[in-house]
N, C-alpha and C positions, 0 to 999 in steps of 0.2 A: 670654541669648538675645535679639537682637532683634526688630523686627518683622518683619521681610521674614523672618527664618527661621522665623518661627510659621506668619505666610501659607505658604510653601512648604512644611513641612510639612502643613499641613492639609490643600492641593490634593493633596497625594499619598498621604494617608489616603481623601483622597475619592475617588479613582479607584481605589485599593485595591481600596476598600468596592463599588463602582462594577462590578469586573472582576468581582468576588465574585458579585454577585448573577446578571452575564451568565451565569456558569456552567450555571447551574439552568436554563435559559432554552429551548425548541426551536430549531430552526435557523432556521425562520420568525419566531420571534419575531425571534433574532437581526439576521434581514433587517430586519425590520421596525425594531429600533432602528439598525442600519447605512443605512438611508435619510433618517434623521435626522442622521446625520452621527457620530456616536458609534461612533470608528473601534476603539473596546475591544470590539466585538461581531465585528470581524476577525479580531482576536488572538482571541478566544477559538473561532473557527472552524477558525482557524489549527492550534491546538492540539488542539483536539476531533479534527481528520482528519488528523493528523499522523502513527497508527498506520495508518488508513487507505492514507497514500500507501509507509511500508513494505510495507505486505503488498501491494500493486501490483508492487511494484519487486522481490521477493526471487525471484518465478521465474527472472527475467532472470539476477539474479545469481547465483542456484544454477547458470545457463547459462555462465556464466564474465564476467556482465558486472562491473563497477564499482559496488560499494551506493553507494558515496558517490556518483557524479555520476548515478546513476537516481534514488537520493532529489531530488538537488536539480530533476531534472526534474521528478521527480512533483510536488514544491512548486509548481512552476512552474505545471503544472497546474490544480493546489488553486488557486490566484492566479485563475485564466483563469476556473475555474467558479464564485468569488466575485465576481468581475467583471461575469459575465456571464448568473448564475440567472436568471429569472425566477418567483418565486413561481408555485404554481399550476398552471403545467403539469406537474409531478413531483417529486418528493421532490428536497430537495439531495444526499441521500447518492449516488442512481441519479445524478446528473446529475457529481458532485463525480467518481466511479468511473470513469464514462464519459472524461470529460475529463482525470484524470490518466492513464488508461493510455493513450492518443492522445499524449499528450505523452512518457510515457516509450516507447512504439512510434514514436513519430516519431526520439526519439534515435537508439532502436537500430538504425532502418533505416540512417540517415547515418551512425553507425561502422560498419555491415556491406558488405564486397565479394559478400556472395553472397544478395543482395535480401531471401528472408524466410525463409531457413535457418532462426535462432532462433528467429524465430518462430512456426513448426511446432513447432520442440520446446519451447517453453514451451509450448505450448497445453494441450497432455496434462496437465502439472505443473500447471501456474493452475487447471484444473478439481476437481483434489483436494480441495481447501479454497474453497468457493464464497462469495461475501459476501452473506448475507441469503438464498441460494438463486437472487439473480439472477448471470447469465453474461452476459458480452459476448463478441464477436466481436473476436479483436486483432488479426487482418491481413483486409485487405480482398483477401478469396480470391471464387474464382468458389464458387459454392454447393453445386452439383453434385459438384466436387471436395473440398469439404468433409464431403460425404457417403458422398462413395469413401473417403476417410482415415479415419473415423471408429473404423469397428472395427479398424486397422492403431494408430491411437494409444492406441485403449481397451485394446489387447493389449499395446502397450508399457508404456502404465500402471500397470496389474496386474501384470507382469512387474516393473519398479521397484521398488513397493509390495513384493513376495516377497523381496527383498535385503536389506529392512530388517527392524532387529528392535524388538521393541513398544516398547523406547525410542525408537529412531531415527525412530519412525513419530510419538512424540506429539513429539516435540521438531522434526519434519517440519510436523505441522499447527499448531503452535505461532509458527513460524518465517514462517508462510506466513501466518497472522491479523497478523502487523506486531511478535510481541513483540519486547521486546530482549533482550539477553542475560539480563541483571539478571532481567529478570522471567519469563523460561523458567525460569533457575536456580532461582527463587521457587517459581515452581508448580509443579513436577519433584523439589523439594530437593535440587538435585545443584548444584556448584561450576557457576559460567561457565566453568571450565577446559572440564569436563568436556561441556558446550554446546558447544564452541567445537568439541571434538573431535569430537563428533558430527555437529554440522553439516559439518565437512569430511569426515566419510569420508559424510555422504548424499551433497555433490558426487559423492566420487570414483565411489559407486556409481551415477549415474543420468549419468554421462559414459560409465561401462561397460557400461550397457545401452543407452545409443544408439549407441556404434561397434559392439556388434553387429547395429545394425538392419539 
């Protein structure tokens, strides 16, 4: 082995070690060593909100969108409110949240001919499973009317929730926290077949309570 493969080596043990320790680390800290230039405090930001930006994106696509290209919005995202935090005025996760679903509601509006169809009906579904307890607003609605819908979508809600059964319902809020298949199948101890099926007959049932709306 020569030299230059020990040095190389070594520098990739040390960033290893390096990435390791980021782990453990808050999200301010993180900032705080990302302002030093130490762009291994990204990556590991990256990856900490990575569940994060699924469970943004998975109402959408219980709606019939695309998980793959809502994910890579929501990354996009995640990018924009690493970019652009400011320590200080708010947690990164509030701010992180805020900024990916703006950017996967920005998609959705430019694939949609009918302005914010879906996004009334995700609305009802995205509030089942809340993150931390905080809500955001995902279309920018007059307010008032937001208030006239409320008990029409709270009804639709409840109604949905009644179609499923106690499996379908944890493998629902399961699905909506960001797991993947793998690890639904985990926590549940049932096959990802057996996930995969569920998850498609929740679609079919929460498509069949909104064409009876």
């Amino acid at each position: 082995m020569n030299k230059q493969s020990v040095v190389g080596d070594s520098d990739e043990a040390l960033q290893t070690a390096l990435a390791k320790s980021y782990e453990t680390l808050s999200d301010e800290a993180l900032f705080s060593e990302l302002q030093k230039g130490h762009l291994a405090a990204q990556d590991v930001l990256i990856r900490r909100y990575t569940r994060v930006v699924r469970a943004c994106s998975r109402p959408y696509f219980l709606n019939g969108g695309d998980s793959e290209d809502l994910i890579q919005e929501g990354m996009l995202g995640l990018l924009s409110a690493i970019r652009n935090y400011v320590p200080g005025k708010s947690s990164f996760k509030t701010f992180a949240i805020l900024c990916i679903r703006r950017s996967i509601i920005s998609a959705v509006r430019s694939a949609q001919t009918k302005n914010n169809t879906i996004l009334n009906d995700s609305l009802s579904i995205d509030q089942i499973v809340s993150e931390d307890g905080i809500t955001f607003p995902l279309a920018e609605q007059d307010p008032e009317t937001l208030i006239i819908n409320r008990d029409e979508r709270k009804r639709l809600e409840n109604e949905f929730i009644r179609t499923l059964s106690k499996f379908e319902q944890h493998v629902l809020t399961l699905y909506l926290n960001g797991l993947s298949y793998h690890e639904m199948a985990v926590e549940l101890c049932r096959s990802m077949k057996s996930i995969d099926n569920a998850v498609q007959r929740i679609r079919r049932k929460y498509e069949a309570v909104r064409k009876e709306e």
